[in-house]
Structures are given as C-alpha cells and as structure tokens.
C-alpha positions as CSV (number, residue, x, y, z in Angstrom):
1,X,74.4,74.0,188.4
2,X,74.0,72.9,185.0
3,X,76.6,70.4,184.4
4,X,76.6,70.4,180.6
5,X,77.3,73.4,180.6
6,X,80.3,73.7,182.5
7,X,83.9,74.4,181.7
8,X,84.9,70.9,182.7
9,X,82.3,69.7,180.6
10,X,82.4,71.3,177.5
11,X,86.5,71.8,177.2
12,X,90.0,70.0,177.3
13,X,92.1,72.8,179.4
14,X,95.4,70.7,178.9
15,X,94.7,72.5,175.3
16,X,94.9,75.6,176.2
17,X,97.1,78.1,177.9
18,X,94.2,79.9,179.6
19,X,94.2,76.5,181.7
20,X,94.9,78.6,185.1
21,X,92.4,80.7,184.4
22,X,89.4,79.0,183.8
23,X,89.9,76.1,186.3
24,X,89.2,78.8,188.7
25,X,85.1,79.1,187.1
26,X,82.4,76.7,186.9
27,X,81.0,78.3,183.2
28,X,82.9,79.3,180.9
29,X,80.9,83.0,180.2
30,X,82.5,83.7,184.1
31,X,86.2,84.4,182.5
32,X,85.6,86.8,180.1
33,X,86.6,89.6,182.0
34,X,90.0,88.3,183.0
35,X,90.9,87.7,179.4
36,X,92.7,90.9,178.9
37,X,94.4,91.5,182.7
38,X,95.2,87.5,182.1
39,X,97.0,87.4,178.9
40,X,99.4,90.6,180.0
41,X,100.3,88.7,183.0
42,X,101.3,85.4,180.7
43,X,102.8,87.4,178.4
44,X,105.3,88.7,180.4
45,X,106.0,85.1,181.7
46,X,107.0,83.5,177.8
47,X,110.1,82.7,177.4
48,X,111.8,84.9,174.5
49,X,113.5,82.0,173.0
50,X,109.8,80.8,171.8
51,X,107.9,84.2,171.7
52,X,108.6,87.6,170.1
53,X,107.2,90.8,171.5
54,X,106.0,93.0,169.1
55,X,104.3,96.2,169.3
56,X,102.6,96.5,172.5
57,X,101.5,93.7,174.5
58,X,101.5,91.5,171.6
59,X,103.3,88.1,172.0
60,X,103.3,86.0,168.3
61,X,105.4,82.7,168.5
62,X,108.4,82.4,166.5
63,X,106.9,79.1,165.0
64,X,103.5,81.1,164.1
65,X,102.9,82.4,160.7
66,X,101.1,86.0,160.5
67,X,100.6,87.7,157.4
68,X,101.9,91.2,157.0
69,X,98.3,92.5,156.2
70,X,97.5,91.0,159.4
71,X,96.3,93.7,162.1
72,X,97.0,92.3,166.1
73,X,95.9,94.7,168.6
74,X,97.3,93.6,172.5
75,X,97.0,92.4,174.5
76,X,97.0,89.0,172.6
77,X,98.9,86.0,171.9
78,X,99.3,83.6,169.5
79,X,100.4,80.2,170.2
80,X,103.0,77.9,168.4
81,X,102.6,77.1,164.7
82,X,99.2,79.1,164.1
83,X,98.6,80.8,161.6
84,X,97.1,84.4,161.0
85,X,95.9,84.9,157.4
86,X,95.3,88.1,155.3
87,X,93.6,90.8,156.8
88,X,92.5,89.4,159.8
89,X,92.0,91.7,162.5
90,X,92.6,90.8,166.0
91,X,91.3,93.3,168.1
92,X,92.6,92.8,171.6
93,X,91.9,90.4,174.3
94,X,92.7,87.8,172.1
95,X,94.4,84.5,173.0
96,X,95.1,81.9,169.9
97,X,95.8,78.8,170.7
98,X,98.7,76.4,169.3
99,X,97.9,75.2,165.6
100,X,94.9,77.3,165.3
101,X,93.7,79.6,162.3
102,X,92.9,83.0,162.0
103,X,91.3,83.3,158.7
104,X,90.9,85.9,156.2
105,X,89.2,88.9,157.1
106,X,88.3,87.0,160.2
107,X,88.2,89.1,163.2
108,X,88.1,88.9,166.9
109,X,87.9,90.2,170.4
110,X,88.2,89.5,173.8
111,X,88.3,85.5,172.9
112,X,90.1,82.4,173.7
113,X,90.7,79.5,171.2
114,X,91.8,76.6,172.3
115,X,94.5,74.7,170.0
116,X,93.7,73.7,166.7
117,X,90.4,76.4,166.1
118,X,89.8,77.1,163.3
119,X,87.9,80.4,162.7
120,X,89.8,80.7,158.7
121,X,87.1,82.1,156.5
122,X,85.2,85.6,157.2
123,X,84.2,85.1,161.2
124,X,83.3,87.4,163.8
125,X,84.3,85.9,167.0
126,X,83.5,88.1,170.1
127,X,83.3,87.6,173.9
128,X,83.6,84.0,172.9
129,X,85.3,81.0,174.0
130,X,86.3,78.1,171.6
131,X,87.3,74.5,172.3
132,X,90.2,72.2,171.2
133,X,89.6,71.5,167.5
134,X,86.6,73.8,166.8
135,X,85.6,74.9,163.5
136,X,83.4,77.9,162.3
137,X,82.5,77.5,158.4
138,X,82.8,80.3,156.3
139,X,80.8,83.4,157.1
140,X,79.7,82.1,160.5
141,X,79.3,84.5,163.2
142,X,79.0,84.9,167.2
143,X,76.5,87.4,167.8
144,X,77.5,89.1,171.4
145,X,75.1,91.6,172.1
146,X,71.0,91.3,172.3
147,X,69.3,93.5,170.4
148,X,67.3,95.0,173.5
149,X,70.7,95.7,175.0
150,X,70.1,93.4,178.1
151,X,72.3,91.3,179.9
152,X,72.6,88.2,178.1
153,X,70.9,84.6,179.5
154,X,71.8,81.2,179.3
155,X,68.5,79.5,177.9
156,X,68.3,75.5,178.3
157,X,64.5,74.8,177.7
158,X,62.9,76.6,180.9
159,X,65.6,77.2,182.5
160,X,67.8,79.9,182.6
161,X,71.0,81.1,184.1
162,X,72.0,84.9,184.4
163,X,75.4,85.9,183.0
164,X,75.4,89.8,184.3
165,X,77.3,90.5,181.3
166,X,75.6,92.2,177.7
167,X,78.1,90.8,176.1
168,X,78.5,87.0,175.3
169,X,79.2,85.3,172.1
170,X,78.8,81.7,172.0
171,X,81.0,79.2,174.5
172,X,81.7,76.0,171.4
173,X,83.0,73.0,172.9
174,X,85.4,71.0,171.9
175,X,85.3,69.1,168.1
176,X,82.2,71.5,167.5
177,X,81.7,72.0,164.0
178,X,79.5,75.1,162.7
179,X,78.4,75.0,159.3
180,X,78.4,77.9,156.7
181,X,76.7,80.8,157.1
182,X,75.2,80.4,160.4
183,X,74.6,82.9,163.6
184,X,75.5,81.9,166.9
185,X,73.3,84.0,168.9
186,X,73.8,85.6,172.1
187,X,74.8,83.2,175.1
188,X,75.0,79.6,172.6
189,X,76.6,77.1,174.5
190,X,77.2,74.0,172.1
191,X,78.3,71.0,173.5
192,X,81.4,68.8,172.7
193,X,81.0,66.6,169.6
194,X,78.2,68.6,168.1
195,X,78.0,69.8,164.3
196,X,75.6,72.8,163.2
197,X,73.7,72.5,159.8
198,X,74.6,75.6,157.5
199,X,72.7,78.3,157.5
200,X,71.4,77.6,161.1
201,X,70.3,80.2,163.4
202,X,71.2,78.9,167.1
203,X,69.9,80.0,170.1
204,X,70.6,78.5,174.0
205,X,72.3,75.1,175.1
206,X,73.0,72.6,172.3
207,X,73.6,69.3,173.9
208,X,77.1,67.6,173.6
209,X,76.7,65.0,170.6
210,X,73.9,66.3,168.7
211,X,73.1,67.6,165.3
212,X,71.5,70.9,165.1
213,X,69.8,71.0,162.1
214,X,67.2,74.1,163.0
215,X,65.3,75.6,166.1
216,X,63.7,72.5,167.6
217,X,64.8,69.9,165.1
218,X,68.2,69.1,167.1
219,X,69.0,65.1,166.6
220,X,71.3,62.5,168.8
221,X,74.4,61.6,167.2
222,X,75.3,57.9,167.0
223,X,78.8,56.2,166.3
C-alpha cells in the first residue's frame, strides 16, 4: 500500500458529505463507482427544511446560489452556500461540497468536491475527486480517459498500482492549488499542500508539499 496516496492521506473527510463513503476505501479512485447509487441514497435522507428537490434526483441547498443558465443533471447535490455560476453544466454523479464553486462554463461528472473547491473558471472535472479547499485555475482540466483506451494506472516512479477503471481524472488533495491552463492527466494523484505551475502538464503521484513546476522538476515546499 502506498500511503501517500491514500484517502486518509490525501483528504479531510469531516469536509465532506461523502465521509461514509470513502472511509470504507483505502484510495480514493476505489469510490468512483458508488458516486451515483451514493448520492441518491443521501439525497433522500436531507432534510427539506435545508434542501430542495428539484427536477429529478437533484438536491440544491436553500442557502446555495445557482444561476438559471445553470444545467444540473441528477443525481447530484449541492451543499450549503455554493455557488453554481453561468452555464455550468453538471452532468450527473455530481456531489458539491459546502461553500464550493462551480464556475462558468465549468463542467462536471461523476465527481466529489469536498467544501470550499473551487473549480470557477472553464474546468472539466471528470471521474475526479477534489479535496477541502482545492483550486483549479482557469482553463485547467482532468483528463479521464488514456488515449489507448486502457485501464488507467497509478504511476509513482516505478511503481505502479492498477485502478481497473478507463476512467480516472485526477484525485487533488486537500489545499492543492493548479495553476492556469494545465492538464491533469489520467490517474494524477497530487498530494495535500501542493501548487502546480501554469501551464503544467502532470502525470502520476505528486508528493504532498511540493511544487510542480514541470515533468521532473517537482521541488519541496518550505514554511
């Protein structure tokens, strides 16, 4: 087991409803099939004096803001006091933390973000899971699928660990911060703490604490 890599590792679960649901996984990449079957079985647990059902299998809290050019596909949630900006298009499988932003033309699918992401300017964020206080800069993108069409791999130098999944986006811990423009490739698993230089290309395990700066020029962070 790589232990940098795990959920315990790389997230704060009191920041997220998922919380039952990924305590039961060592890596994160494990839950992605339960987000959908897991957020209709929440849903129908919120209490309507915080949450209002709308359309189907869509819970949005009464404290959220949503723009009416907003698209939400169920099942998803959004949490308390986020906010869902114009055009953004939520696909399904989609569970938004408290606090966090959905930005404009920003869309997702079969995600979790923990409170406080923020994903607010032209992001694709698929099969993904983001930690408490994340941020992707504008433009930035999780790339889910290889090219080959192969199941995706968790690289960490020589070693690797099967996901028996083609899709995975990238698993950002939290406080990550992802600069403009950059492509999280399939399976990037960035550690808590750690910022990404613009424009960066990233591929495999990013240690907690580090700057990546480009492929093989990754740097410790000091306080």
């Amino acid at each position: 087991m790589k232990k940098e890599i795990t959920i315990k590792e790389l997230y704060s679960l009191e920041h997220t409803l998922a919380k039952p649901m990924l305590e039961k996984y060592t890596y994160p990449w494990e839950g992605l099939a339960e987000i959908g079957d897991f957020i209709l079985a929440l849903g129908a647990t919120l209490s309507s004096d915080e949450y209002d059902k709308i359309g189907e299998n869509v819970w949005v809290a009464k404290s959220a803001k949503v723009a009416s050019t907003a698209y939400i596909n169920g099942p998803a949630i959004i949490g308390k006091e986020a906010e869902v900006r114009h055009c953004a298009f939520i696909r399904g499988n989609a569970l938004v933390g408290d606090g966090a932003v959905v930005g404009n033309s920003t869309e997702l699918k079969n995600v979790i973000l923990f409170d406080m992401v923020q994903v607010p300017h032209y992001n694709y964020v698929g099969d993904s899971i983001l930690g408490y206080r994340a941020h992707m800069g504008a433009g930035s993108i999780t790339s889910n699928v290889k090219s080959d069409k192969k199941n995706v791999v968790i690289k960490d130098g020589a070693e690797k660990i099967e996901t028996n999944r083609k899709k995975v986006g990238a698993m950002l811990g939290d406080d990550v911060e992802v600069g403009c423009g950059t492509v999280l490739n399939p399976g990037s698993v960035v550690g808590k703490g750690s910022n990404i230089y613009p424009l960066s290309m990233v591929r495999g395990v990013v240690k907690a604490n580090s700057i990546y700066k480009k492929q093989g020029e990754i740097a410790e962070k000091y306080e």
